[in-house]
N, C-alpha and C positions, 0 to 999 in steps of 0.2 A: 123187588118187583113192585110194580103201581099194582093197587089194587082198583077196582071200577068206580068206587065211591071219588078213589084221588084222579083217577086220569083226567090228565089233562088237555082241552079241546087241541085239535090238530096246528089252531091258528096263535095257542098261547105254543106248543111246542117248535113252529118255524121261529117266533118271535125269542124263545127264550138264549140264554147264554149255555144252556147245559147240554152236555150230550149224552144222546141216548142209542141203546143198542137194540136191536128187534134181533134173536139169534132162534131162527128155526132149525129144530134137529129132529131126526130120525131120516129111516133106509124107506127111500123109494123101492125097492125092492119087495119091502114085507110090508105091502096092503097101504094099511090106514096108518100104517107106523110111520110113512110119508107127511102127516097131515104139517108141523110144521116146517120144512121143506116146501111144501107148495103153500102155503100161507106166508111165506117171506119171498117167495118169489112172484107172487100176487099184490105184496106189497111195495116189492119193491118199485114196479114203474109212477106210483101214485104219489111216493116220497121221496124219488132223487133230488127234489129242487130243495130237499132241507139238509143245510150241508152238516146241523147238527146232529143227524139221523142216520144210522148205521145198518142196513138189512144185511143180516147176513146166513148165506145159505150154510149150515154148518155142517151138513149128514151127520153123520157119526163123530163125530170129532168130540175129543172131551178136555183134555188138559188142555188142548191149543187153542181154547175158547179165552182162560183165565185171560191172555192180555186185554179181549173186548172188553170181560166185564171189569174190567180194573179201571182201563180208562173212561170208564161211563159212568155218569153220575147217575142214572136211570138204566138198567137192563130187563127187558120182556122173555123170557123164555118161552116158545112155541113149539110142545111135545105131544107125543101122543104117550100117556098112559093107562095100566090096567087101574081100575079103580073101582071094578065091582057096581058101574053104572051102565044107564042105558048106550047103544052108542050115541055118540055125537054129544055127551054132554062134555060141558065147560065148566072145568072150575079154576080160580084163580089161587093160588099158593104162597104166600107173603112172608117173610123171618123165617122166626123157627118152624112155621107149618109145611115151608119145603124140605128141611131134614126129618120131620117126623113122618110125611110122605115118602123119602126115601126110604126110611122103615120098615114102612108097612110094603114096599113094593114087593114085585115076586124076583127073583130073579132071572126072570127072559129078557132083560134089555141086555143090547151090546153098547150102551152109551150112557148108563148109570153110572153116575161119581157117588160111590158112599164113602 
């Protein structure tokens, strides 16, 4: 995952050779567990013109993610997690900080890979 210190501007990622994956998931259904799902489909009309750029609506889907993130040299994952903060915070999750996130989760999701 890019973390915010590395992201890089929108005009270096049309320009660049690499491609990248934006993969929103969770259930329209349960609330706010929608948030990425509608954050890649927000995204998408704003970055169809970059053919390096991949939005994809994933819902619940987990195993049939692995071909996105294999072919991307760059993948964002957009979830909503429990995380014992306020709502609407954001945090970013990089290496090993996403399996040790996996961890500490509860388990209520239907689309956690541990």
């Amino acid at each position: 995952m890019l973390s915010l210190e590395t992201t890089p501007t929108i005009d270096q990622i049309k320009n660049a050779a690499k491609r990248y994956a934006i993969i929103g998931v969770g259930n329209l259904l349960q609330r706010d567990d929608g948030v990425g799902v509608h954050a890649v489909r927000a995204l998408q009309p704003l970055l169809k013109s970059y053919s390096n750029v991949s939005c994809i609506d994933a819902g619940t889907l987990s195993y049939e993610l692995l071909e996105w993130v294999a072919s991307s040299d760059h993948t964002i994952v957009i979830d909503a997690a429990y995380m014992r903060c306020s709502p609407g915070t954001v945090r970013v999750f990089e290496d090993e900080a996403i399996a040790d996130q996996f961890k500490q989760a509860t388990t209520h999701s239907v689309h956690q890979i541990t």
